[in-house]
N, C-alpha and C positions, 0 to 999 in steps of 0.2 A: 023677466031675467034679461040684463042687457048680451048686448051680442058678445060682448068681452069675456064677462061671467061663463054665456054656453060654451066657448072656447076652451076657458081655465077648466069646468067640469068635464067638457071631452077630454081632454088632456088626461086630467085627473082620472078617469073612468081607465084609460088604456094603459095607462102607469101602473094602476090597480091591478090588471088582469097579468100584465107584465110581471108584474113584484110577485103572486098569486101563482103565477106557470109553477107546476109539479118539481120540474128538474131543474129550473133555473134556483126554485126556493132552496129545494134539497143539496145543491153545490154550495150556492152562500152560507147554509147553517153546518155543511159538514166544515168548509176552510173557515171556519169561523170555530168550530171544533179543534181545530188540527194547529190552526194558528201559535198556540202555546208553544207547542214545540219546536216551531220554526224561533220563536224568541229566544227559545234556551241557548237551541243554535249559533243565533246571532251572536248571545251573551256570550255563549264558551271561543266563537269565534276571535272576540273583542280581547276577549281575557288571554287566550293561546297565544296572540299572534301582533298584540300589541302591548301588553303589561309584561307576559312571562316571556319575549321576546328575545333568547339569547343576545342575539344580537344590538338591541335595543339596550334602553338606558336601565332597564333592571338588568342586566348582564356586567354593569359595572357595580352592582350592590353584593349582587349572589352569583356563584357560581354559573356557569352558563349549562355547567353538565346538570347542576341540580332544578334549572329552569325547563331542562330538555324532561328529564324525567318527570316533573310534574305535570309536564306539558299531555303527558300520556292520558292522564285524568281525563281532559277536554277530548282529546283525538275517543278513548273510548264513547264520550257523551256523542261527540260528531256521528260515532259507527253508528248508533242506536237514535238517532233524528233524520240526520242528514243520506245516511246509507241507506234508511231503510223510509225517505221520502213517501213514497209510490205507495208501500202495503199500508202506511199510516192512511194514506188520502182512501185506499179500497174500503178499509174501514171504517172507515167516516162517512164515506158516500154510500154506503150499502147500510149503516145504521139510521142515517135518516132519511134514507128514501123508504126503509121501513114505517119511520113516525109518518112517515107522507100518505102514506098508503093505509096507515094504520092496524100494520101489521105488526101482531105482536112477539112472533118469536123471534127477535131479533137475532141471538147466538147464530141459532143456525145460517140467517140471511148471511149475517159477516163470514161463517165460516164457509160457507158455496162459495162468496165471492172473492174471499182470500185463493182458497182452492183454485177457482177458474184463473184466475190470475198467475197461479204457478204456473197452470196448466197451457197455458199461454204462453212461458215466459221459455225460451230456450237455455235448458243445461248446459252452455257449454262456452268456451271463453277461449282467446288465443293469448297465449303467452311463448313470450321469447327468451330462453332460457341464457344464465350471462355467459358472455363471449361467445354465443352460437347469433349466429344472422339472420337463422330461418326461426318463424313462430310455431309455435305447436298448438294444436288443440288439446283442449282440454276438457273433459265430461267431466258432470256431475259435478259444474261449479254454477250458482247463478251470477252472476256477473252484475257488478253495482251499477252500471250503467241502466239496468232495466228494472233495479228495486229504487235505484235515487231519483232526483229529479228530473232526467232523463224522459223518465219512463211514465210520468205522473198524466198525462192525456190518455192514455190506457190503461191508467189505472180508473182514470177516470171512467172511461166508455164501461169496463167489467165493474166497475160498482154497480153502473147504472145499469145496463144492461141485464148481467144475469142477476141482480137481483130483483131484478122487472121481470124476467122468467121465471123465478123461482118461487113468486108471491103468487104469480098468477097457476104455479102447476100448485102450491100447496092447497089453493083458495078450491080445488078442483075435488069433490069430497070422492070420485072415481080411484084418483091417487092414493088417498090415504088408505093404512091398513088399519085393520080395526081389530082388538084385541079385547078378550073380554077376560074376566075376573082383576082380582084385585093388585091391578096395575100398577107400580110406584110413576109418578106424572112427568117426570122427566126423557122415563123410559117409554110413553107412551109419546112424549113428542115426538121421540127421535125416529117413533116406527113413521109414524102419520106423515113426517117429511124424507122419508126414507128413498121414496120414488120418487120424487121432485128432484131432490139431489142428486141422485143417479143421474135421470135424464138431462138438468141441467150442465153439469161437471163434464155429460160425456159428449153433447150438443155441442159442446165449445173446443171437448177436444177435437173432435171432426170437425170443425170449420179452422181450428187451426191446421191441420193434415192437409186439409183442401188448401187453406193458402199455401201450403209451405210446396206441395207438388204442382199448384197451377203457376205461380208465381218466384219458387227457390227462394225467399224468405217467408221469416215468421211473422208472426201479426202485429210487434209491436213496429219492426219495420217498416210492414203494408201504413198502419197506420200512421207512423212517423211522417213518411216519405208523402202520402195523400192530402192527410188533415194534420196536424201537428207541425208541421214545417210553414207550410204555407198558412197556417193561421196566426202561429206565434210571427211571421214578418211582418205582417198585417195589423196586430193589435197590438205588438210592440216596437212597429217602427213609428218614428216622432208623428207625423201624421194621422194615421190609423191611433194610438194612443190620446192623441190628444180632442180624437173627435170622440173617442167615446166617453173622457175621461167630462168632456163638454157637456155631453148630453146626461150623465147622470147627473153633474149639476146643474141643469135646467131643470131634470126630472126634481130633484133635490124642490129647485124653487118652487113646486106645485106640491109639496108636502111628501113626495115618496122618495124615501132615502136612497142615495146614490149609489150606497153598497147594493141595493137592487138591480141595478143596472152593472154598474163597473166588479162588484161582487162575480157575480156570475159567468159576465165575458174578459174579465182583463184577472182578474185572480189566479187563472190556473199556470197564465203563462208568465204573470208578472212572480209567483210564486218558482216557478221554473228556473227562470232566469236569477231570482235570490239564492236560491241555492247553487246553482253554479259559478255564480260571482263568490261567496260563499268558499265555497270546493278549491273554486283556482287563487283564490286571496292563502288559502291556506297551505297549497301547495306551491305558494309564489311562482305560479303561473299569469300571463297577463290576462287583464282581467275579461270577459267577453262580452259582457253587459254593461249598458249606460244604462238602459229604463230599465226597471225590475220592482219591487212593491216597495220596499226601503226608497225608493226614488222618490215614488210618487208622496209616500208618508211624510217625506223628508220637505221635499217643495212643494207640496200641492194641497197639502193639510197643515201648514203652519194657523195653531187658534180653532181650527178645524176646519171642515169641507170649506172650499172657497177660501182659503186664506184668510179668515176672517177678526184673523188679529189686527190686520191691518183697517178694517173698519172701524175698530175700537178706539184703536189710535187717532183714525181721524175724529173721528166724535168727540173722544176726549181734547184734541187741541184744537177744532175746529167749529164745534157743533154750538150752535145758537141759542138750541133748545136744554132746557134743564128736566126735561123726561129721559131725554136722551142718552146726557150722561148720568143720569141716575142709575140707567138701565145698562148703559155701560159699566157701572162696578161692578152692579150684581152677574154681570156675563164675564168680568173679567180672569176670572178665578179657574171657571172652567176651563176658557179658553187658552188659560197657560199650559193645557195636559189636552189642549188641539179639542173642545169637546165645545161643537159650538150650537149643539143644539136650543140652548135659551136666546141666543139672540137671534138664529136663522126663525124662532116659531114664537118668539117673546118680540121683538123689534115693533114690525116682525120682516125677515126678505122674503117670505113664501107668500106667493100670490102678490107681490109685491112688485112688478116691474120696474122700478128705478132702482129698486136692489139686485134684483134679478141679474140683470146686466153687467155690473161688474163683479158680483158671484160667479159670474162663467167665466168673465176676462180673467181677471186677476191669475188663476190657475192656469192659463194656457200661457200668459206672459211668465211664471215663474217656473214654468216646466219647460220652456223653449230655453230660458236664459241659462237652466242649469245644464239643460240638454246639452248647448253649443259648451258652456264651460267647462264642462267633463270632458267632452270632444276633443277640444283642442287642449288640453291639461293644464288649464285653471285652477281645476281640483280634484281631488282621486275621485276613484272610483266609487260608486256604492258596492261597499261590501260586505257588511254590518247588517242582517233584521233585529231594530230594534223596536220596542214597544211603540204603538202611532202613540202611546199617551207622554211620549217622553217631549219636554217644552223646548221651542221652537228655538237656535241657536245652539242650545248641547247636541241634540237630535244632527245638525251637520257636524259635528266635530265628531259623535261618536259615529255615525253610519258610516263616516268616510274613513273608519280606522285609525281617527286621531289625527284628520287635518284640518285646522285651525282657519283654512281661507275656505270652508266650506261652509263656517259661522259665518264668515265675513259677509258670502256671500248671501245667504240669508238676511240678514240685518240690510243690504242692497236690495233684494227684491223685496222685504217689508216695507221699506222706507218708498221706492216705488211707488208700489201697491196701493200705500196712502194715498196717494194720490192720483190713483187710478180708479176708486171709488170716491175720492171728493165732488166730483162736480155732481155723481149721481147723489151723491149725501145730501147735497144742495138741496136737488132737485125736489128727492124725497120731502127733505123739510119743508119746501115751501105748498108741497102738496098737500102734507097734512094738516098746516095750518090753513090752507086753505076751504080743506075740507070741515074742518075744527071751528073756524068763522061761520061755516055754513049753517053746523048742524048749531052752532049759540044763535044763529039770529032765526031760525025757527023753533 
């Protein structure tokens, strides 16, 4: 084995184990679960606040009263996605960190960890009543700020968390009560995890007690102010994004998908961040996010991982070899719905070094140029979660709520882009023919 190859397999070995971790696995399959919902979101967002827009150019067809009122349709769908973010992700994270563990009663796990979640979440809300100055408090309200997107890093830690306690107290046959005669089987579950739940549900209400008397807030706070603030700055500022956004596809280029990496560390906050863009587009508030998952779908996946329509393009108007573009028709199909698996493992760029190379560039140059162009208002904001499958130039016009220099701007970094993988295209080509000569004269 050359020295090269041992390198590519270490690599490949530690990506494995990487991809492999218990709770990095269980976070990518649960937003991968939960993902739908955020679409619908997107969708009812796109349709409320850019079709049925009073204000907007259906307001000179229909009534603007009658636009308001349908509008209520969407704003209900919002309550039930967008409002209730956080308990959707408890649920998700606490049902497959069941399948991880290979634990099968699942109801229960979800319902301990919705539970602990309440139990966590403080009753109580200030409201300012109108033409009074001063706020009131308010019990025995939960307050959307700690069931929405807000609140989704804590929902996350209590999926994970006490459903990792709760496996481990049922798996304890000490716990279970044991009943005899003829049982109906559902009634027997719910004795056998009877004590589990107890002690879980009340475990967490005394550590919340504890934070709230050592420290005078509650835990979603402790947690916000600790880990959630200082990591969403970190993995969502241009920098810290774009190196991790880097390394899933280099991980990419050794064969293990980059949702293994960006999945797990940029997901929860890029999902965070869509929905408050999201929230404040709806409420014509300015908007508070530039990078968020719509962002990265939007410039970073055009063809799929690595921008890889624009290799196509090169190939097809550039390329020497007639495999090449052979192999570019049959890739190109997919790659209109971003899915670039057949030519990332068909070409092939994996394990590939002269493809390698601009698989990583490509994406940090079309996510810096969108970066700065949002910034300075180029073009709106991402506001839109729309489908990654939706093809590359609608995908800016819709995410951005219907603005048309968001296409533009894509079709600019595609065209780029071309040419930001050509010279390695070159390269490629003339390698494999080189290697092609070799293996014909032996």
């Amino acid at each position: 084995m050359s020295k090269k190859d041992a390198i590519f397999e270490k690599f490949g070995i530690i990506a494995t184990r990487l991809g492999n971790q218990i709770h990095l696995r269980t976070l990518r399959d649960a937003f991968a679960t939960f993902m739908p919902f955020m679409m619908l979101a997107g969708f009812v967002t796109l349709i409320n606040y850019v079709i049925l827009e009073p204000t907007g150019f259906m307001g000179n067809i229909i009534d603007p009263a009658t636009l308001t009122t349908i509008q209520e349709i969407g704003t209900s769908i919002s309550n039930g996605t967008l409002s209730i973010t956080t308990l959707l992700v408890v649920a998700a994270v606490s049902y497959h960190m069941c399948v991880s563990r290979n634990y099968t009663n699942h109801i229960a796990a979800v319902l301990v960890a919705i539970s602990t979640f309440i139990v966590l979440t403080p009753m109580m809300t200030m409201f300012t009543p109108e033409g009074s100055q001063e706020a009131l408090e308010v019990g025995g309200v939960i307050p959307v700020t700690h069931t929405g997107a807000s609140g989704m890093f804590v929902g996350i830690f209590v999926g994970l968390a006490a459903t990792e306690l709760f496996i481990k107290l049922s798996n304890n046959k000490k716990l279970q009560i044991q009943l005899s005669g003829n049982i109906p089987p559902a009634v027997l579950k719910s004795f056998n995890v009877l004590i589990p739940i107890m002690i879980t549900v009340t475990t967490f209400a005394i550590g919340s007690f504890a934070v709230n008397q050592l420290f005078n807030m509650d835990v979603n706070s402790l947690i916000t102010t600790l880990i959630t603030g200082p990591l969403s700055r970190v993995t969502t500022g241009l920098p810290g994004f774009l190196l991790i956004t880097s390394i899933a596809n280099l991980f990419f280029g050794f064969g293990i998908h980059q949702a293994v990496i960006s999945g797990s560390l940029l997901d929860p906050f890029l999902i965070q961040n869509m929905q408050e863009n999201m929230a404040a587009y709806a409420n014509r508030e300015d908007i508070p996010h530039i990078i968020n998952m719509a962002f990265k779908d939007t410039f970073a996946v055009m063809g799929g991982s690595g921008n890889t329509i624009a290799l196509l393009i090169a190939i097809f108007i550039f390329s020497r070899r007639k495999d090449y573009k052979d192999f570019a028709k049959l890739s190109v199909t997919p790659a209109l719905f971003n899915i670039s698996e057949p030519i990332i493992f068909g070409l092939p760029i994996v394990f590939n070094i002269s493809l390698i190379i601009p698989f990583v560039l490509a994406p940090i140059f079309s996510l810096t140029v969108a970066y700065f162009a949002t910034a300075v208002g180029l073009i709106n904001h991402v506001v839109v979660q729309i489908p990654w499958t939706t093809p590359p130039v609608i995908s800016g016009f819709l995410a951005t709520g219907g603005d048309w220099r968001a296409s533009v701007l894509q079709i600019a970094i595609i065209a780029v882009s071309v040419f930001i993988y050509l010279p390695f295209l070159r390269i490629d080509e003339k390698v494999t023919s080189t290697i092609g000569n070799e293996e014909a004269n032996d």
